[in-house]
Structures are given as structure tokens and as C-alpha cells.
C-alpha positions in Angstrom: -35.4 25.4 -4.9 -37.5 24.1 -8.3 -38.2 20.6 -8.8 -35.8 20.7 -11.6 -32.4 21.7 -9.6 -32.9 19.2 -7.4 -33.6 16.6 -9.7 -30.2 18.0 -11.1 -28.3 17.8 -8.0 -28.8 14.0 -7.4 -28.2 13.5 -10.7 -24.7 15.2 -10.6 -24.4 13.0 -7.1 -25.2 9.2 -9.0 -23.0 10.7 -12.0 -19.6 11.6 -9.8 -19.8 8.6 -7.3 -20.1 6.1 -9.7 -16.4 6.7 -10.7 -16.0 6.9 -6.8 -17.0 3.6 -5.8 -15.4 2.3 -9.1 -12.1 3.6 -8.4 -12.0 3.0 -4.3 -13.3 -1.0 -4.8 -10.3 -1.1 -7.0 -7.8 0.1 -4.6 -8.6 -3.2 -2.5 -10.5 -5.7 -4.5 -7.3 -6.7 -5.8 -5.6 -8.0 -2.3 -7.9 -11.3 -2.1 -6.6 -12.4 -5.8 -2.9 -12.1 -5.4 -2.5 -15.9 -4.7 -4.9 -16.5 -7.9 -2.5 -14.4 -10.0 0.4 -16.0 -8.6 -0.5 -19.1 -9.7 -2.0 -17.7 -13.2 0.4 -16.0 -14.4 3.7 -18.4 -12.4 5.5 -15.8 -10.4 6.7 -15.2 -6.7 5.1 -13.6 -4.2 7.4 -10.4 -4.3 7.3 -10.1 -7.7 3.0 -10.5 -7.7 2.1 -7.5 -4.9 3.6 -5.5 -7.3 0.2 -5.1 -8.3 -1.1 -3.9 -5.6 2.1 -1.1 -5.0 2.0 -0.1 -8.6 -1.2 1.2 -8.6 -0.9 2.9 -5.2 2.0 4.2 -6.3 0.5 6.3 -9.5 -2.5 7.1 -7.3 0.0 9.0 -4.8 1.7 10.7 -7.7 -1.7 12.5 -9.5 -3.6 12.8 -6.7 -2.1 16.3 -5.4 -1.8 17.1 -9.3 -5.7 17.0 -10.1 -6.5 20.4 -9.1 -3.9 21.4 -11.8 -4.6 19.2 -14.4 -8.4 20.5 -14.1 -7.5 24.1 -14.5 -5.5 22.9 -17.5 -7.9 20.6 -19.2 -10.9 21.5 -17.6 -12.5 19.3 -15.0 -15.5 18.1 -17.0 -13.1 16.5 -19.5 -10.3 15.6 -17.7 -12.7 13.8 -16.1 -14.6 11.8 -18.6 -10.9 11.5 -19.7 -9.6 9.6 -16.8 -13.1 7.7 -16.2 -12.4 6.1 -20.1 -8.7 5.5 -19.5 -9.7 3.6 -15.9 -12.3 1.1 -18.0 -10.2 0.9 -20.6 -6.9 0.0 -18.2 -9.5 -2.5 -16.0 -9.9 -4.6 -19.4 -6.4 -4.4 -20.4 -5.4 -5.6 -16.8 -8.2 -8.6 -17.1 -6.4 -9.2 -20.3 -2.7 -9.1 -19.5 -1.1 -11.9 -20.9 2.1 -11.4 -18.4 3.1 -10.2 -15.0 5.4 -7.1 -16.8 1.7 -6.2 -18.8 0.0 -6.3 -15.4 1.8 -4.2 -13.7 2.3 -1.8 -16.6 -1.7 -1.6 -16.9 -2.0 -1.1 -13.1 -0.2 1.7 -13.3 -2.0 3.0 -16.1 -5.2 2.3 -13.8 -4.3 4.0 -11.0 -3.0 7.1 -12.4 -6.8 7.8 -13.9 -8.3 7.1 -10.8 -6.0 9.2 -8.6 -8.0 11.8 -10.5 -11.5 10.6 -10.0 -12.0 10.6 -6.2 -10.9 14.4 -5.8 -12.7 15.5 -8.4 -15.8 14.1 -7.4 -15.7 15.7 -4.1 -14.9 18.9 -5.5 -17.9 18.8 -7.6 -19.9 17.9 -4.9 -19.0 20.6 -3.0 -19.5 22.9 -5.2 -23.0 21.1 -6.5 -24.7 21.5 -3.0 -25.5 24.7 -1.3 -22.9 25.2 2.2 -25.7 24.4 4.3 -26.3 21.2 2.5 -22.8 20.6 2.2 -22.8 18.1 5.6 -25.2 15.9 3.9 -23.2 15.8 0.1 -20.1 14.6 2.3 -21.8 12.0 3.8 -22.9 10.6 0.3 -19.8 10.7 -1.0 -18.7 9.1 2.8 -20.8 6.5 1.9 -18.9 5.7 -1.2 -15.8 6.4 0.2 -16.3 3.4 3.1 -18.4 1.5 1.0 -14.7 0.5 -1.0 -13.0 -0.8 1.3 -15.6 -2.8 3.3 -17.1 -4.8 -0.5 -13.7 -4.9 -2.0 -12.4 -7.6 -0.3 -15.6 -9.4 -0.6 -16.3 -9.1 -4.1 -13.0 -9.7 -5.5 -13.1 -13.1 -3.5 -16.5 -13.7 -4.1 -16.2 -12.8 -8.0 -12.3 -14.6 -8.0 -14.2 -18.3 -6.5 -17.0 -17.9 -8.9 -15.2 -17.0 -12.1 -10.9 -15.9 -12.4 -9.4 -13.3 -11.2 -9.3 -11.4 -14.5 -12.9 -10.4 -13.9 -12.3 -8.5 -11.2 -11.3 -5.8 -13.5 -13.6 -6.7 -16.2 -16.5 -5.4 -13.9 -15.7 -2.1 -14.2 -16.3 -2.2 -17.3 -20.0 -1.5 -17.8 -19.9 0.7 -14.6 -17.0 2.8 -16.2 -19.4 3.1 -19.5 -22.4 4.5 -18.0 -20.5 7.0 -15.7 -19.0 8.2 -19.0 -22.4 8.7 -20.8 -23.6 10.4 -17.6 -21.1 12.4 -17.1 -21.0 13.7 -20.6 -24.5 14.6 -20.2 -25.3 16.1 -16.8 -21.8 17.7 -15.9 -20.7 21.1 -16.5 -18.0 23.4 -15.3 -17.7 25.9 -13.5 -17.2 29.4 -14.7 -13.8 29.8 -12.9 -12.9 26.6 -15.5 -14.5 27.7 -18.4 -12.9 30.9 -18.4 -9.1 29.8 -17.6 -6.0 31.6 -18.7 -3.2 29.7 -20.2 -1.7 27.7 -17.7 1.9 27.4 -17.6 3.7 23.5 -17.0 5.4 23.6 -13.7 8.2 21.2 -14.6 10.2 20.6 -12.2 7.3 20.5 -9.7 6.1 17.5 -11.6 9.5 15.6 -11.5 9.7 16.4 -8.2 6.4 15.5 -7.6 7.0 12.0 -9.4 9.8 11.3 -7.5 8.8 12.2 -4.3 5.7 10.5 -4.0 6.6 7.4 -5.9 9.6 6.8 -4.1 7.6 7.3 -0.5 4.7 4.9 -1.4 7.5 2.2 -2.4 8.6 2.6 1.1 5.4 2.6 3.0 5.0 -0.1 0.9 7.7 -2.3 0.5 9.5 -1.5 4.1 7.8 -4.2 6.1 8.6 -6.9 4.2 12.3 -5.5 3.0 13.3 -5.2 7.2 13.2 -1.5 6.3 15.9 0.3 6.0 18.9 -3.0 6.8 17.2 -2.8 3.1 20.1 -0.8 0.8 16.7 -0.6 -1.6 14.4 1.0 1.4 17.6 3.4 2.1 17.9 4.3 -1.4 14.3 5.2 -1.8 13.8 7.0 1.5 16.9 9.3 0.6 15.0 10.0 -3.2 11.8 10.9 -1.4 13.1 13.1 1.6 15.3 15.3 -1.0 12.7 15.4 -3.5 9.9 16.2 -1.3 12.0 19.1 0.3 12.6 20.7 -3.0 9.0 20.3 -4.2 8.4 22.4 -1.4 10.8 25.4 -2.2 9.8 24.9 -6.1 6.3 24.6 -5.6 6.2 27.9 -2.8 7.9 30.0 -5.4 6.2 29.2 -8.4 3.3 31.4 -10.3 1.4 28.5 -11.2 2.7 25.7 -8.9 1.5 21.6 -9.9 0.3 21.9 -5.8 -0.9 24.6 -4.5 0.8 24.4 -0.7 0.2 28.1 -0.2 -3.2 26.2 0.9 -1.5 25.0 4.0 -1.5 28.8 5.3 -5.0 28.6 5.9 -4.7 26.8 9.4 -8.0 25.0 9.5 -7.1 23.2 6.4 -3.7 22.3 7.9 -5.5 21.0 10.7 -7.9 19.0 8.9 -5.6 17.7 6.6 -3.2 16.4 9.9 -6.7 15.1 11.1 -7.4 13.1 7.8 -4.1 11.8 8.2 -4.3 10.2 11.3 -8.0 9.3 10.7 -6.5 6.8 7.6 -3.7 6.0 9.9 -6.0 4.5 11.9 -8.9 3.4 10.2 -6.8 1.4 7.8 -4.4 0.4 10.3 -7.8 -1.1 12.1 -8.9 -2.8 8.8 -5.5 -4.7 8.3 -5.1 -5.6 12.0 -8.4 -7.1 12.9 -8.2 -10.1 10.0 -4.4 -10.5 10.5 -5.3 -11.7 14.3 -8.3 -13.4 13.3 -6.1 -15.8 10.6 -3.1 -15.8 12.2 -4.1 -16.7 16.1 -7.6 -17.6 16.0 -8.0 -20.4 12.9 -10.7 -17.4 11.0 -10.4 -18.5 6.9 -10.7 -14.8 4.5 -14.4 -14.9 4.7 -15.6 -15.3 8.3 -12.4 -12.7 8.8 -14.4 -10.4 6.3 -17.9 -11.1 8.4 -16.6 -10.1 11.7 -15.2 -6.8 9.6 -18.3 -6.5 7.3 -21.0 -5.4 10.8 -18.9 -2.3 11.6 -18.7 -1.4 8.1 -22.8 -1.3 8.1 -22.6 0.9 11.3 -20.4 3.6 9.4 -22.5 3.7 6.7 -25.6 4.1 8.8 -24.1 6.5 11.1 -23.1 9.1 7.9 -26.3 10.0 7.0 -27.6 11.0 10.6 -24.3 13.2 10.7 -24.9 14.8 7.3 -28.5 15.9 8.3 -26.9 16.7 12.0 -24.3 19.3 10.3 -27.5 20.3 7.7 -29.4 21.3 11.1 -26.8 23.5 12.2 -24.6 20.9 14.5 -21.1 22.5 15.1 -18.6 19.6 13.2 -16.1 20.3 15.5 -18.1 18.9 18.3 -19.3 15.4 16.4 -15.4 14.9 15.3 -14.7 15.0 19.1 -17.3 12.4 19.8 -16.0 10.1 16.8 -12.4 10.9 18.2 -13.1 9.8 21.6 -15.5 6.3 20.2 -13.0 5.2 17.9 -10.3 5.5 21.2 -12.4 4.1 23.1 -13.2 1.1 20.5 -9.5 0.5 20.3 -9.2 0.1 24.2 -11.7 -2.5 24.3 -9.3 -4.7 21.3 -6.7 -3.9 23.7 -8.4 -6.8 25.9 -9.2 -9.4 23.4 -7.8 -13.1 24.2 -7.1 -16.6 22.7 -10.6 -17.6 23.7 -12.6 -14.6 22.3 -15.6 -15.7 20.8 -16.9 -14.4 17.3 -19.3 -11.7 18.9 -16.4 -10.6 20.9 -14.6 -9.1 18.0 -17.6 -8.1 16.4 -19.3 -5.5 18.8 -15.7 -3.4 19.7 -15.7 -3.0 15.4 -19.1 -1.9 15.4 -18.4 0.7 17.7 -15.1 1.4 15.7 -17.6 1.8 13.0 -19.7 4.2 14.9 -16.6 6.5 16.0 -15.4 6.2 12.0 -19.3 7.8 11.0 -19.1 10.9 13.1 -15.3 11.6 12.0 -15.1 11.2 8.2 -18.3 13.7 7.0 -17.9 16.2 9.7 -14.1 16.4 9.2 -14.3 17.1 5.5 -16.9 19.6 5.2 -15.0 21.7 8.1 -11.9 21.4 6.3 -12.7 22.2 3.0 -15.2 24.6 3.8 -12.5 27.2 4.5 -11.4 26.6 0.8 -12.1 29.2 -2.2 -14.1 27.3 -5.4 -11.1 27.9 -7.7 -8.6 26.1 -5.9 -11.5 22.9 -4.6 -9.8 20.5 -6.6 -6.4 21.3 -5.2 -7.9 20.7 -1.7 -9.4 17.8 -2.4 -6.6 16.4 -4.0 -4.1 16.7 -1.2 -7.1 16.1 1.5 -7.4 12.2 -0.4 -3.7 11.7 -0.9 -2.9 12.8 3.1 -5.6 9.8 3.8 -3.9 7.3 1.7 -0.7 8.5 2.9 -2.1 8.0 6.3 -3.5 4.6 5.5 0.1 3.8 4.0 2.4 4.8 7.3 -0.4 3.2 9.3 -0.3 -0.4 7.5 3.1 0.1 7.6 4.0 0.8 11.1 1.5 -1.4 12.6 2.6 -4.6 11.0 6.1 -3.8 12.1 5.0 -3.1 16.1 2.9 -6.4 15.6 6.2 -8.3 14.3 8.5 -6.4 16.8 6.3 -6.5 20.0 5.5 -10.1 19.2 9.4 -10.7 19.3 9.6 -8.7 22.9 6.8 -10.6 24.5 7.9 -14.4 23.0 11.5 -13.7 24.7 9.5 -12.3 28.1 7.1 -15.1 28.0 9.8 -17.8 26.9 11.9 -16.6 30.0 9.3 -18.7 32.4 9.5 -21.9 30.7 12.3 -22.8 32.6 13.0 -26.8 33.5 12.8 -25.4 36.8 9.5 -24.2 37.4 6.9 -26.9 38.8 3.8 -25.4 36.5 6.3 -25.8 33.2 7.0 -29.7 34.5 3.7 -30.2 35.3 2.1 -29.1 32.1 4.9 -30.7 30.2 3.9 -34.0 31.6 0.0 -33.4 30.9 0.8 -32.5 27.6 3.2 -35.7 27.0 0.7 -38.2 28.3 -2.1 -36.1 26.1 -0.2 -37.2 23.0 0.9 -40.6 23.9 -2.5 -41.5 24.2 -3.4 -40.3 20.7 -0.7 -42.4 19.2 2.4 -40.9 19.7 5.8 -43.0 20.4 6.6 -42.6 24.2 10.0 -41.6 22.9 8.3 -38.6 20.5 6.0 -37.5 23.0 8.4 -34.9 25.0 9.3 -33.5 22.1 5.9 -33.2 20.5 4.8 -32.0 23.9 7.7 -29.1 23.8 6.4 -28.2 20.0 3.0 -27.6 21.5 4.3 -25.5 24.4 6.0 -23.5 22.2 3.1 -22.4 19.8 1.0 -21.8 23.2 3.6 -18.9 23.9 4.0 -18.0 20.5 0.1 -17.2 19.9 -0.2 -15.8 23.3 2.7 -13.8 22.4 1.2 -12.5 19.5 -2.5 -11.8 20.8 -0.3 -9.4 23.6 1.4 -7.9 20.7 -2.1 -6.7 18.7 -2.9 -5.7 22.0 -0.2 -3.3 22.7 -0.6 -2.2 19.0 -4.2 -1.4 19.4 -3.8 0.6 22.8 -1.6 2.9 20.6 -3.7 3.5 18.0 -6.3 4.1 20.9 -3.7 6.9 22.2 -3.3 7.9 18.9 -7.6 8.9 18.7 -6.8 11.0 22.2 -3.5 13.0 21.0 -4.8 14.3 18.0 -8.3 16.3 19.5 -6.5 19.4 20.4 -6.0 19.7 17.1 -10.2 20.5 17.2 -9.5 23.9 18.3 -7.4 24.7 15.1 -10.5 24.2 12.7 -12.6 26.5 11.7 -16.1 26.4 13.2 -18.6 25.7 10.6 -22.3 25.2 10.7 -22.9 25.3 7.1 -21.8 29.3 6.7 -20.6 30.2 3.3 -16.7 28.8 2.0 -14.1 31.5 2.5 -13.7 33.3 -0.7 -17.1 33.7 -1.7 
């Protein structure tokens, strides 16, 4: 290979993950400034994580449709495209002079970058030679977990330091040079350059509007609407389950289909997809639970929460490169996702055992090993599962490969928050069950407790009472630290059920993409 094409090649890499890390920092930087905008722009706390749902909610909705909308378009422009409508939407949401503007601009936002992230992958892939294709994934890896671990940090960091509305204005300058440089260094394939008409599949996009918007309002929402005693929740679970059914039948029948499912017939992309899925099922699931416990139980404020998080994020990112030039050297993928598979289970076994008097270090090392097991599952997994995938149809495949992640991430938030609230319920009536007047250890600390206070200035006639209060939020947080428990052992479970599902992919040691 000359000088030259590999100067190009990294050059193609800067230019396509720049939009990356632009569009993934956004998906979370916003969560640490919701009580900012609250206050800024005087509405409730419903109404303001709007912002966050909204944009998720376009992301779900173009993210399966990118491959189209690249054959249609082409993907060079459709990208610089959706790279100037992101910067632009970023300064319109810095600039929104209302909650209803916000929102509207969010939503602008996050249907151009449900665009970028697929198409960035698909131009890797296609940019690096198969046997090099180990090591583009674990660039773009980088990227990819390089979001979620700064985006909480920076939008705090940048909200303390200046507002809120610069946590879009940011993008800004980043947005402008990956527009100059993709402009310059990108170019598309023949398959795209050459493209026959394309004909709109209507009723696939309404279907796929419906169907995905309604299900990411669910995954969403449900938690905090008591799912479905919610006539809302009910009402948008029905939309979703009909309209995803008939997207199927519409979709499987049509010339030109919005998605391409006819993808899912190749059984080690079913299999990787399913993998992805419960890899975001668990990875985010992990991200949300760790700094829940650490405010909730253990007295952590948002930033030492984010520095017990931040070490295992540093691990991943170390890890990926090491796995790239493992898979480059021939490594089966297969057999690293297994390892990874069985680190991150055995990372969420140790969580299982945390307690009420865990130091800091305690919940940092079991992360970092999280971390570790996270680094040999993410590169491996995608090049094995897109690998199997024809050039034409990339960007289809990478589009439903990210949106199956979210997805993932989404039912994972989701139904972890609600075993955490539920099995927190179950343990408090277990535990409350032994604080009975008529056990000696209840009397006896009762009485500790009640001279504890008097001495500190409490009425003799408070004290009982005051000493009951403190009881109470003993076997409340001890109830709660039992319930992440139980929650992590079955995302730990959920690691182990998923590896036969190993045996489905295809074997890959850099060989040459089906199709070719």
C-alpha cells in the first residue's frame, strides 16, 4: 500500500468520526443539564426530559432508514447534509427561547444524527481492507464509548462554567470542520454513484414513523408513567406492536423496501444484531445503575458518581485497540466476544456483593473489569456481524446494527429501573417484617438509637420517634442496596444466556465480506 492510500484512509477515519463523537456526546451530554433548563426556561420536570425523549425518539425513527436515504441521495451528501442540519439544530437549540422551540429543535437534531453514526461505520468498512477491518471497528469503538463516558462530564463541566445553552453551541465549530472535510476527502462508492431511480416506499416510512416513535415513547416514558396502569403507555404500546407488525409484511414485500429485513435471512447477522442488543441492554443498563446507587444510598454528588464511572471507561478504551490488532492478526472474533461475554458476567457478579459500607475503590475495580469485558465485545462483535454483509446494502446494516443497540440500551434503562423500584419494594416489606416490638435486637437498638439523639439535643419526648425515623431509613437503604443487587446478578445472567448465540456467527478472521 503507497504512502498516499494510507494517508487517505486515516484521513477518511478523522473525517467520519468527528460527526461520530459529535452526534454520540449529544445523545447524553444533555442529562446533567435538565435541572439547568428547568429552571431557565420555568417548566416541570415532565414536561423538561422531553428533551432528552425527543431526540431519542427521531434518532430511532432514521436510523434503520439511512441505508435508504443513501441509495436515494447518495451517502456523501446525505451526509454533509445531515452533518450541517446537526450544527445548525445544536445552535438553534442553544438559542431556543422556549421549552415548545427546544424540543422542536431536538428533534430536528436528532433526526440528522440518526444518520451520522451508521454512515460512518459503513464507510469505514468499506474504507479499510477485511483484514484491517478489526482494527477500523475499534476506532470507531473508541468513539462510540468515548460518548457516553465525556458526555456527562462535559455537559456538567461546560453547564457550571458557562449555561446550559453551550452545551449545544460546542458543536458548532466541530460540526464546521467535519463539513469542510468531508466535502473534501469523501467519495462514494460506485454502487452509489451509479444508482437507479429509487422508488419512495410510503407506507414503510409511516409505518416506520409510527412504530419506532411510539416504542421509544414507551421505553421512555414507562418507568415514570407506572407503565402500562398508564392509558398513555397502553395507547402507545398498542401503536407500536400493530405498526411494527405491518412494517414487517410491507417492508418483506416491497421492491425497494425503507429497511431492508430480507437482511435478517443471513443468520450471522441475526445473531449479531440479538448480540448488540443485549450488549446495549447491558452496558447501558450498567451506566445508569452504578450512579443511581452511588447518589441514592451512598451520599456520591454527579461528579465523584462520574469518577468512579470514568476508570472503567479508560479500560474500554484501552482494551479496543489491542482487540482490533488481535482480529488484524488473525484472532477468531467469536472466541474474544466469549471472553468479554463471560468478564462482563463475571463483573456483574462481583456488584452483586457491594454493601452500605463499600468504599470508593470498591465500586471502582468491578467497573473496570466491566470495562475490560465491554473492549473485547463491541469491536469483535461488529466486524463479525457485518462482515457477512454485501457493500451495497452496508448502510442498511449498520443502520439497524446502531438502532438494535439503542433499542437495547432503551429496554435496558427501562426494565432495570423498574426491578430496582419493584425489588426495593419486596425486600423493604421482607426486611420490615423483623422490626417487630417483639424482637429483643429491634428494642435494643431502638433504645441505643433514642438515647443517641437525646444526647444530641433532642426532646426525651421526640427521641422514640426520631429514633423510629432513623430505623426506618436503615431498612430502606439496606433494602435498596439488596435490590441493585438482585438487579445486577440478572444482568450477570443475562452475559451467560446469550453465548450460545456464538455458534450462530459466522467465523471471521478478516476473510473477504460475502458478496464480494
Amino acid at each position: 500500500m503507497s504512502q498516499g492510500k494510507v494517508v487517505n484512509k486515516w484521513l477518511i477515519t478523522i473525517t467520519v468520526m468527528l460527526p461520530t463523537i459529535m452526534e454520540i456526546v449529544d445523545t447524553s451530554v444533555a442529562n446533567v443539564a435538565l435541572p439547568h433548563m428547568q429552571g431557565s426556561l420555568n417548566v416541570s420536570t415532565d414536561e423538561i426530559t422531553w428533551v432528552l425523549t425527543s431526540y431519542l425518539v427521531a434518532n430511532a425513527i432514521v436510523l434503520p432508514m439511512t441505508g435508504w436515504l443513501s441509495r436515494m441521495f447518495g451517502r456523501k451528501r446525505f451526509l454533509i447534509t445531515c452533518i450541517v442540519i446537526f450544527t445548525l439544530a445544536s445552535f438553534l437549540c442553544g438559542a431556543a427561547p422556549n421549552l415548545g422551540a427546544l424540543i422542536f429543535f431536538r428533534i430536528l437534531q436528532g433526526a440528522a444524527g440518526g444518520a451520522l453514526v451508521p454512515n460512518s461505520q459503513a464507510i469505514l468498512m468499506e474504507t479499510f481492507p477485511p483484514k484491517e477491518q478489526g482494527m477500523a471497528m475499534a476506532i470507531f469503538g473508541i468513539g462510540a464509548m468515548f460518548g457516553p463516558i465525556i458526555g456527562p462530564a462535559l455537559g456538567g463541566y461546560v453547564t457550571d462554567q458557562l449555561n446550559w445553552r453551550w452545551i449545544f453551541y460546542i458543536n458548532i465549530p466541530i460540526g464546521v470542520i467535519a463539513v469542510i472535510m468531508a466535502a473534501a476527502y469523501l467519495v462514494d462508492p460506485e454502487y452509489l454513484r451509479n444508482r437507479q431511480k429509487v422508488s419512495i416506499d410510503y407506507w414503510g416510512l409511516a409505518l416506520l414513523v409510527l412504530g419506532f416513535g411510539a416504542l421509544q415513547i414507551v421505553l421512555d416514558k414507562g418507568h415514570q408513567e407506572d407503565w402500562f396502569d398508564s392509558a398513555f403507555i397502553v395507547a402507545f404500546t398498542i401503536v407500536a406492536a400493530v405498526s411494527l407488525v405491518l412494517l414487517v409484511i410491507v417492508e418483506l414485500r416491497h421492491k425497494q423496501p425503507i429497511v431492508n429485513l430480507r437482511l435478517f435471512r443471513i443468520v450471522s447477522y441475526s445473531a449479531g444484531n440479538f448480540l448488540m442488543f443485549v450488549f446495549g441492554f447491558c452496558l447501558y443498563s450498567a451506566i445508569m445503575l452504578i450512579p443511581l446507587l452511588l447518589q441514592t444510598l451512598m451520599g456520591y454528588d454527579a461528579t465523584l458518581a462520574g469518577m468512579v464511572l470514568a476508570p472503567g471507561g479508560i479500560v474500554t478504551l484501552c482494551t479496543m485497540p489491542f482487540v482490533g490488532a488481535a482480529l488484524s492478526r488473525g484472532v477468531e472474533g467469536r472466541r474474544i466476544v466469549f471472553c468479554g461475554l463471560c468478564i462482563g458476567a463475571t463483573a456483574m457478579f462481583i456488584m452483586q456483593g457491594f454493601t452500605l459500607e463499600a468504599s470508593y475503590w470498591d465500586f471502582v475495580w468491578p467497573r473496570m473489569v466491566l470495562g475490560l469485558g465491554l473492549g473485547m465485545i463491541f469491536v469483535p462483535l461488529t466486524t463479525t456481524t457485518l462482515a457477512a454483509i454485501p457493500k451495497p446494502e452496508m448502510g442498511n446494516a449498520t443502520g439497524m446494527y446502531n438502532l438494535l443497540r439503542n433499542i437495547g440500551g432503551s429496554v435496558g434503562i427501562a426494565v432495570s429501573a423498574t426491578l430496582v423500584a419493584r425489588f426495593s419494594k419486596l425486600y423493604e416489606n421482607t426486611l420490615v417484617a423483623h422490626v417487630q416490638p417483639t424482637n429483643p435486637l429491634f428494642q435494643k437498638k431502638l433504645e441505643v438509637l433514642s438515647q443517641a439523639v437525646v444526647a444530641r439535643g433532642v426532646p426525651q419526648s421526640e427521641a422514640e420517634q426520631t429514633a423510629l425515623a432513623m430505623i426506618y431509613n436503615m431498612v430502606s437503604r439496606q433494602a435498596g442496596i439488596l435490590a441493585f443487587n438482585h438487579t445486577f446478578w440478572i444482568l450477570g445472567i443475562a452475559f451467560l444466556l446469550v453465548i450460545p448465540c456464538l455458534l450462530l456467527l459466522r467465523p471471521s478472521r478478516g476473510g473477504p465480506p460475502v458478496g464480494h
